[in-house]
C-alpha positions, -999 to +999 in steps of 0.1 A: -654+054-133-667+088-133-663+110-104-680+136-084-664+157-059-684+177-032-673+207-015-699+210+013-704+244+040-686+267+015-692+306+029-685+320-001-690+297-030-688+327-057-653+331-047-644+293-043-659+288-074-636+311-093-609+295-073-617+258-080-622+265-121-591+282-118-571+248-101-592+226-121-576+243-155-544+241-139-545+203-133-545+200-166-585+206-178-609+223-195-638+238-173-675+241-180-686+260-151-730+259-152-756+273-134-793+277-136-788+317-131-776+339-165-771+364-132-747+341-118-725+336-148-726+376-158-711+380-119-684+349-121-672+367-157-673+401-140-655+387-110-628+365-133-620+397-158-610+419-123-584+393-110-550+398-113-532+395-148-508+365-135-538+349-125-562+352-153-575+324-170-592+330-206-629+324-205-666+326-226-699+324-218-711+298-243-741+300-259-755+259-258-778+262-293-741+269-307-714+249-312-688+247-285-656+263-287-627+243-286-594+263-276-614+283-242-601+263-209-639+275-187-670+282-205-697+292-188-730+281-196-767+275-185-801+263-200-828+243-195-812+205-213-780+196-203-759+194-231-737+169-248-702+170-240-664+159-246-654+137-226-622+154-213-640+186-194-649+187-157-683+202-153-683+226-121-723+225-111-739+255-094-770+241-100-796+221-090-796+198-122-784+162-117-755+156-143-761+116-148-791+126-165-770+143-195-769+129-226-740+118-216-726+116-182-693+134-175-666+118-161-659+146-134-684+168-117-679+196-094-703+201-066-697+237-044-723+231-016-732+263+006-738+265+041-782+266+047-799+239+051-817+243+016-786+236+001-772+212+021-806+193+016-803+194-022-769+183-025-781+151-004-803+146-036-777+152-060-747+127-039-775+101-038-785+102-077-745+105-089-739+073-063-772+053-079-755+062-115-721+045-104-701+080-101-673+075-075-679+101-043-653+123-029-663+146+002-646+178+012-659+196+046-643+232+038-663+248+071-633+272+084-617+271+051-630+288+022 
């Protein structure tokens, strides 16, 4: 059954996003991390390349009219379709786009949920379509925490 997982009342979900790619990889995956902002992915590479050398992970921006590559754990992407996908990588969303409408679903999403009530309020949208598309909800409150 696929899964989404939703991090709600993050204060800085830049920083937890780098963090929770960075986990995700070391569970044992490959990472598509995508936004609706190019200026959002230009900052998480900037912020990735300036973390420690013990801690780096190796990274692209992927273009989506190209093919994907195979051997980089966390792609960054965006566009306007969402793309088709192996089924082995978790997608970490920081956007607004509702991943059971892919081409095909994923089987893990990652949901980084700030702390105003606009994005509160559309993350209600998104838990509501992944539950009507059968995905499997798991909720984590990190207010205090990250």
């Amino acid at each position: 059954m696929p899964k989404a997982t939703f991090y709600t009342h993050v204060s800085q979900p830049a920083v937890f996003a780098c963090r929770l790619a960075v986990r995700a990889v070391r569970d044992g995956g490959r990472v598509l991390v995508w936004s609706d902002s190019a200026d959002t992915l230009s900052r998480l590479d900037r912020d990735w390349w300036q973390q420690d050398v013990e801690s780096f992970i190796p990274h692209e921006i992927w273009e989506t009219n190209q093919s994907m590559p195979s051997a980089t754990q966390i792609l960054l992407a965006t566009g306007h379709t969402l793309p088709t996908l192996p089924a082995d990588i978790t997608i970490l969303n920081l956007s607004p786009d509702f991943w059971p409408d892919a081409p095909q679903p994923p089987e893990r999403v990652l949901e980084i949920i700030g702390t105003s009530l606009e994005d509160l309020a559309e993350a209600r949208e998104r838990f509501r379509a992944y539950r009507q598309n059968g995905f499997d909800i798991e909720h984590h409150k990190m207010e205090g925490k990250a």
